[in-house]
C-alpha positions as CSV (number, residue, x, y, z in Angstrom):
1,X,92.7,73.5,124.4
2,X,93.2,77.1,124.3
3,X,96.6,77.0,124.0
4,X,96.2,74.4,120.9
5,X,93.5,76.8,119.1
6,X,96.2,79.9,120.1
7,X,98.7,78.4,117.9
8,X,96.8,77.4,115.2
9,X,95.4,80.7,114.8
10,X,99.2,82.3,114.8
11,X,100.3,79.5,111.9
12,X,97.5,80.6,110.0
13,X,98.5,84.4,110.0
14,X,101.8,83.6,109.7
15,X,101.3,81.5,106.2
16,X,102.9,82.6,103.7
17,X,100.7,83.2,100.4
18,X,103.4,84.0,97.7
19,X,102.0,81.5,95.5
20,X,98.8,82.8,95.4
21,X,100.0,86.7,95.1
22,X,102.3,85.5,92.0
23,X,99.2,83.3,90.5
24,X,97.1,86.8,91.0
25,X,99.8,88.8,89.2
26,X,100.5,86.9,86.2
27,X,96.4,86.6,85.7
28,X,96.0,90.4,85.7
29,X,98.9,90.9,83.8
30,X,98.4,88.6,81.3
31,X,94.4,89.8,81.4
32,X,93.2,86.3,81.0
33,X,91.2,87.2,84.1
34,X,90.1,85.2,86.7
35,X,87.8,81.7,86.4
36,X,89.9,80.1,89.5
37,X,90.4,82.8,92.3
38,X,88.9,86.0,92.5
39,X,89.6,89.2,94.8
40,X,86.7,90.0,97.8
41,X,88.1,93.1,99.1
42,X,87.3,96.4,97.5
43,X,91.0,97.4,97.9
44,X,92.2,94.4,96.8
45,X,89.9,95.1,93.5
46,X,91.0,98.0,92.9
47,X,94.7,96.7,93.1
48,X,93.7,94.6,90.4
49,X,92.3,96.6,88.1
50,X,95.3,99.2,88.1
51,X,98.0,96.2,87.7
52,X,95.5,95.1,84.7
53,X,95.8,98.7,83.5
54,X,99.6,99.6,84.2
55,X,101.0,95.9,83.6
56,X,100.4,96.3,79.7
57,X,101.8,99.9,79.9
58,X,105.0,99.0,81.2
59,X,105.2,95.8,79.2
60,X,104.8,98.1,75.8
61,X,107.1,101.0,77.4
62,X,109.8,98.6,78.0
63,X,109.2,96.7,74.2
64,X,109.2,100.6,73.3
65,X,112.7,101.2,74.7
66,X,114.1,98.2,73.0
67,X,112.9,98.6,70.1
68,X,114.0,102.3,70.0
69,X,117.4,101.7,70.8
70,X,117.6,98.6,68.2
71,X,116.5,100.8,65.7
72,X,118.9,103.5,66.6
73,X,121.6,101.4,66.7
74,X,120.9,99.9,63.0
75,X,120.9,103.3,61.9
76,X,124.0,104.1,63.4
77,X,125.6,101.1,61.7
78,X,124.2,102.4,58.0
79,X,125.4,105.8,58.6
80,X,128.6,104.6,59.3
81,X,129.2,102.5,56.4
């Protein structure tokens, strides 16, 4: 019996929750926040709040870029005509 409670415990600490981590990250991201899972720990809170924070940031530094170098090569183009 021990032996059977042994390896149950192990498969459970062994499971692999990437599901749930991606499902996490798109909802902070996205900042719909959270009506179906939630975080418990405080670190795991905290976690949350700075992807909530730096998800947008990098999402509008990276539209920034693109945009910057879209414009710049436009303007290249009407220069050289």
């Amino acid at each position: 019996m021990a032996k059977v409670l042994v390896g149950l415990v192990q498969r459970l600490l062994r499971r692999d929750y990437t599901q749930l981590k991606l499902l996490l990250l798109c909802t902070v991201i996205a900042t719909v926040g959270f009506g179906d899972i939630s975080p418990m720990l405080t670190l795991s809170r905290m976690v949350s709040v700075a992807t909530s924070v730096a998800g947008p940031l990098y999402l509008a530094a990276v539209m920034g870029v693109l945009i910057g170098r879209f414009a710049s090569s436009l303007d290249r183009q009407s220069r050289d005509r």
